[in-house]
N, C-alpha and C positions, 0 to 999 in steps of 0.2 A: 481325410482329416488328420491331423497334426497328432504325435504322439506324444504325451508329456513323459515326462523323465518322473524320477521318483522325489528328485530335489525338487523339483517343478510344482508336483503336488504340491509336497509340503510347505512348500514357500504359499502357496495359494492356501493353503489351509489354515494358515498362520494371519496371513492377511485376512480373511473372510472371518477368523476369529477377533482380532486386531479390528474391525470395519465393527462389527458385530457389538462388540464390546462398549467401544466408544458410543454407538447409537444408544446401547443402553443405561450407559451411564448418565447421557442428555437426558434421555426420556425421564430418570430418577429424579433427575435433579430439580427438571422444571424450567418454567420461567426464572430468570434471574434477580428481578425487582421482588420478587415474591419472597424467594429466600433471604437477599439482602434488606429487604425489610423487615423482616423476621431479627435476622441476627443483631442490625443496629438499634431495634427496640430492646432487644435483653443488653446492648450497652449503654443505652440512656437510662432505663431502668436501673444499672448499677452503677449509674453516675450520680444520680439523685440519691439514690441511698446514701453517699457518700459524700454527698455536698460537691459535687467537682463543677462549678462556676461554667455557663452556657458557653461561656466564649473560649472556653478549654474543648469542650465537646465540636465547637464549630470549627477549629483548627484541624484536630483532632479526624473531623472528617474530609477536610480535602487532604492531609496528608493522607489518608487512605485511598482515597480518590486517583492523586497522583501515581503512588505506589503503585496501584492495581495497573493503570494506562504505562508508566515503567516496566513492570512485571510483563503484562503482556506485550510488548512490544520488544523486548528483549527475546521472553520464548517463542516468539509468531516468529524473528529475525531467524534464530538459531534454527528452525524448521524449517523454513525456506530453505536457508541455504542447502542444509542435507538434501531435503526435496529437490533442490534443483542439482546438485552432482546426480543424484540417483537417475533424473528424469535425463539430463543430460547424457550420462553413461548408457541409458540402454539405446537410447539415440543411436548413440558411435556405435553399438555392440560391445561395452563395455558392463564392467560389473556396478563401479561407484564406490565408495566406502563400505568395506564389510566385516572391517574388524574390531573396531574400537567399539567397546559394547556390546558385543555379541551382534545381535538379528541385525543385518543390514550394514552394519557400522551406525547404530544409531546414535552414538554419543560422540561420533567424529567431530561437529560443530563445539562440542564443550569442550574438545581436547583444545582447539584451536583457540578458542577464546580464553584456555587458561594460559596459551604459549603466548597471546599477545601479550595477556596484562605484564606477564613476566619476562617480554622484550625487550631493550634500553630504547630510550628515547633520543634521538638522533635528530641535536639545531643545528643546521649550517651555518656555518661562520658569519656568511651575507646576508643570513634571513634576517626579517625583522622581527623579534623576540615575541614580543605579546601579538603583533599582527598573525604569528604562525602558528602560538599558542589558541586563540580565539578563534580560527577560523574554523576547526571540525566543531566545536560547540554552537557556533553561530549555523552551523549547518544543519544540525541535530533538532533544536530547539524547535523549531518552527513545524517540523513533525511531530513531533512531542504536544507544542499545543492544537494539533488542529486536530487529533484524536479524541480531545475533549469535546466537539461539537459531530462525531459521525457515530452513528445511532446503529448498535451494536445486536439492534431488535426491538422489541416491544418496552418503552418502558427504560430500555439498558442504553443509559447516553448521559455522561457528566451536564454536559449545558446543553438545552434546545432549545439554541437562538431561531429567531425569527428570520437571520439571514444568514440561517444555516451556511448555503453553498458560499456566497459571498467572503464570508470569513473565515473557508477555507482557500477558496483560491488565492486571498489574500495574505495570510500569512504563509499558505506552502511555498507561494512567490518569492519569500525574503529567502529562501534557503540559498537562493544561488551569492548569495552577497557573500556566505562561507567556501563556497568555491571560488570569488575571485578573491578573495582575502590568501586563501590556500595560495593562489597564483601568484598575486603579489608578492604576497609575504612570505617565500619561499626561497629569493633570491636567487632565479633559474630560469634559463629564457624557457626551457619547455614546460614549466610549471606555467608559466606566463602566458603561454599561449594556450594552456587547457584551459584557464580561468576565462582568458578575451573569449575562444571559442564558446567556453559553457554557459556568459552573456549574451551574446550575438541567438545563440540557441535558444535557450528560456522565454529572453524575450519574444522572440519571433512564433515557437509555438504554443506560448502562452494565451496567445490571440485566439486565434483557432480554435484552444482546448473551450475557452471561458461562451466562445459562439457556438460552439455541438452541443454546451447544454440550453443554452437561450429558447430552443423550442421546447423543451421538457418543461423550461418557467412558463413561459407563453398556455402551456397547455394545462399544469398544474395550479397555475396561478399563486405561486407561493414559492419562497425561497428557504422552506422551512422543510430541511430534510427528511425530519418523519412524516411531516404531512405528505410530502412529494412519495415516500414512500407506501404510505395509507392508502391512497387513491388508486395506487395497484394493486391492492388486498383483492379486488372486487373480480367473476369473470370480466374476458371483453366481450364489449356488447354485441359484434359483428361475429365472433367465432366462442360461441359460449364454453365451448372446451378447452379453451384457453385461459392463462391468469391474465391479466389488465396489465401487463409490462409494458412501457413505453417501448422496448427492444421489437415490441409485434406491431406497433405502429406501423403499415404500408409506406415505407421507402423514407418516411422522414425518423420514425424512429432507431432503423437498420442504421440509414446515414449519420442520425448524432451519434451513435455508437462507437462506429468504424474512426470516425473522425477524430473522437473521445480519446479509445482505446490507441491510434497511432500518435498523439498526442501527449498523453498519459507514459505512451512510452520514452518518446524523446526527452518530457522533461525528468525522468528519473537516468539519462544519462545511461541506457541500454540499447545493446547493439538491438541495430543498426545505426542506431542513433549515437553511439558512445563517443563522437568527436572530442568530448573535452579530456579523455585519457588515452586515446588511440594508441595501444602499445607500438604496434607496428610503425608511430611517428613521433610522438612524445614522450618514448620508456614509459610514462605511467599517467602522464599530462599533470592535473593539478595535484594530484597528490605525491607525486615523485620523491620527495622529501619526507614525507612524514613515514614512518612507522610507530609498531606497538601500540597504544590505546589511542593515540592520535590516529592512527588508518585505522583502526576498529572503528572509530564515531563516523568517518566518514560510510565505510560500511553498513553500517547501523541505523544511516539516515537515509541509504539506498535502498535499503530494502523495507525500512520502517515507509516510505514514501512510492513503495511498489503495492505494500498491501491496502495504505491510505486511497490511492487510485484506486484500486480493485473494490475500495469499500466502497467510496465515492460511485463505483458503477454499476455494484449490486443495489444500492437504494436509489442511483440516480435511474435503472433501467431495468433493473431485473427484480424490482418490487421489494428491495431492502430485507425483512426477516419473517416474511411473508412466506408460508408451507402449510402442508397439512400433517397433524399426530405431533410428530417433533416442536420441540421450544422454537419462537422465534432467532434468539440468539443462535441457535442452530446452524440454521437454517441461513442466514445471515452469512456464518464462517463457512458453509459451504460454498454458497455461492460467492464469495470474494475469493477464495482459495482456488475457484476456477477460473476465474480470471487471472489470478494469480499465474496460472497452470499457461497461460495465451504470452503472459510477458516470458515465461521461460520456452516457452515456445518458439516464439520469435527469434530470443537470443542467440538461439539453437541450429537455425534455417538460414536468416538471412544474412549477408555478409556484410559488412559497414559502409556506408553509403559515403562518398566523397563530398567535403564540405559544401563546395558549389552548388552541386546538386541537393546536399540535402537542404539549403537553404530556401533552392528553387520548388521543393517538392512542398514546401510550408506554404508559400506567399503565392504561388504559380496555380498549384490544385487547391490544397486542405483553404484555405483562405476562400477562396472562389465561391468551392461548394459548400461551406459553412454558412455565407449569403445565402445562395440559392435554396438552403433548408428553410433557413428563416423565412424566403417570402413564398415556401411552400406549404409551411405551418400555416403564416396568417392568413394563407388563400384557403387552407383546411378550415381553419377557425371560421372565416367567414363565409363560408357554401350556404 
């Protein structure tokens, strides 16, 4: 057996305390609809006292609303990223950030995001001004709103529409409209050609991604992401030591997964899939031109749209915030953060895949067999 060092311990000890800690501050907290219901009734209470007019309180609460999906999405980004140098680094046998903040370098991501904001902004003479200005926003937004319809747990989800997934796939779709805006509006021929690549790409495996969940609906019967989630609460019927996740479904469940998941990857524009910024061929592809808080947004919607995927496949398959002891909510960021943990995985292993081919591996396979699920499901359905 392996002998650990003393620094070894204590890095373990610190973590196990660190693992430890956290679990019990969830288990304090609770459910989150519970306490947030709590606190917004002592602010209606002391709005009434005070005459403050309904439609002052109703504003009032989607700007909190928004704030909160802002706030988290900013700190979920900043984590990532450290997470994935860290995850990355012991990969290579590397350390990762270990300074900035003491344990780990865990304030390395805040360092960087104070040296963006305080970058200079840099327009090319040939860009088109407002096109190059607009395009990291146009790219951002569409993450930003589809966070409001993915159900965070039990109870914990801004709107739950009835077409849940539907109106996600549809607005995360508009993002790439800010990376060809990027390309365009950059005045650059390799700018230009990350933007045409990161069209030709979206669309193609957007196909595929919208067909691996069509049997989840099929079997669900509902487009309504808690629901879809709810229905997993339950054991499965066939292995009752098991939870009802659609991921234990025999060969169709696995399949809309795998399909999902290589899907999910390409459209967030990670290697293998990284064609529309290929440094090795376009310096930097669509974003070549921009820095400072302009490449922060674009950033920002990369990885704000890694963990949306990830959420998107803990409730599309892995039974949403569904656990035992622990909050739903919990339970929820666990399992999207492991998923999370597969996209940096990836990133890590495999090498970029040549446009050709990657086109061919969309429309030639993932395509094919995203059919053949479907008329495997309805042959399930109707046994």
């Amino acid at each position: 057996m392996p002998v650990w060092t003393i620094g070894q311990k204590r890095a373990a000890g610190v973590l196990a305390g660190v693992t430890a800690g956290i679990v019990g501050i969830a288990f304090a907290i609770g459910e989150l609809p519970f306490r947030l219901s709590q606190i917004w009734t002592l602010v209606l209470d002391l709005a009434a006292k005070n005459n403050v007019p309904l439609l002052v309180t109703d504003i009032a609460s989607l700007v909190i609303q928004c704030s909160m999906i802002i706030g988290f999405i900013a700190v979920s980004v900043m984590f990532m990223v450290w997470w994935e140098r860290k995850i990355s680094a012991h990969m290579q046998s590397r350390l990762g950030p270990m300074e900035t903040g003491g344990w780990h370098g865990w304030a390395q991501t805040i360092a960087d995001a104070i040296k963006l904001l305080l970058k200079e902004d840099i327009v090319p003479f040939a860009a088109s001004p407002w096109v190059h200005f607009f395009a990291p926003i146009v790219a951002f937004i569409p993450a930003f709103l589809c966070y409001a319809a993915l159900p965070f747990g039990e109870g914990t989800i801004a709107v739950d529409l009835d077409i849940g997934v539907l109106y996600i796939f549809a607005i995360s779709g508009l993002s790439v409209l800010g990376i060809i805006m990027a390309g365009w509006g950059s005045g650059n021929k390799y700018s230009m050609l990350g933007g045409l690549r990161a069209a030709a790409q979206s669309v193609s495996y957007e196909i595929p991604r919208v067909l691996s969940v069509v049997p989840i609906l099929m079997i669900a019967g509902t487009m309504k992401l808690t629901g879809i989630a709810a229905i997993q609460s339950e054991p499965l019927a066939w292995i009752p030591f098991l939870p009802n996740w659609f991921i234990f479904y025999p060969v169709i469940g696995q399949l809309s997964f795998i399909i999902f998941l290589i899907c999910s990857v390409a459209e967030t524009n990670r290697t293998p899939f990284d064609i529309a910024e290929s440094e090795s061929e376009l310096v930097a592809g669509f974003h070549t031109e921009y820095s400072g808080m302009k490449f922060s947004f674009f950033f920002l919607a990369e990885y704000a749209f890694i963990f949306l995927s990830s959420g998107m496949a803990a409730a599309l398959f892995l039974g949403g915030g569904s656990g035992p002891f622990l909050p739903s909510w919990f339970w929820f960021l666990i399992k999207s953060f492991a998923v999370v943990f597969l996209f940096i995985w990836f990133r890590w292993t495999f090498p970029r895949m040549r446009v050709d081919r990657l086109m061919e591996f969309c429309w030639k396979f993932l395509l094919p067999w995203s059919f053949v699920n479907i008329l495997l499901t309805g042959a399930w359905l109707l046994r």
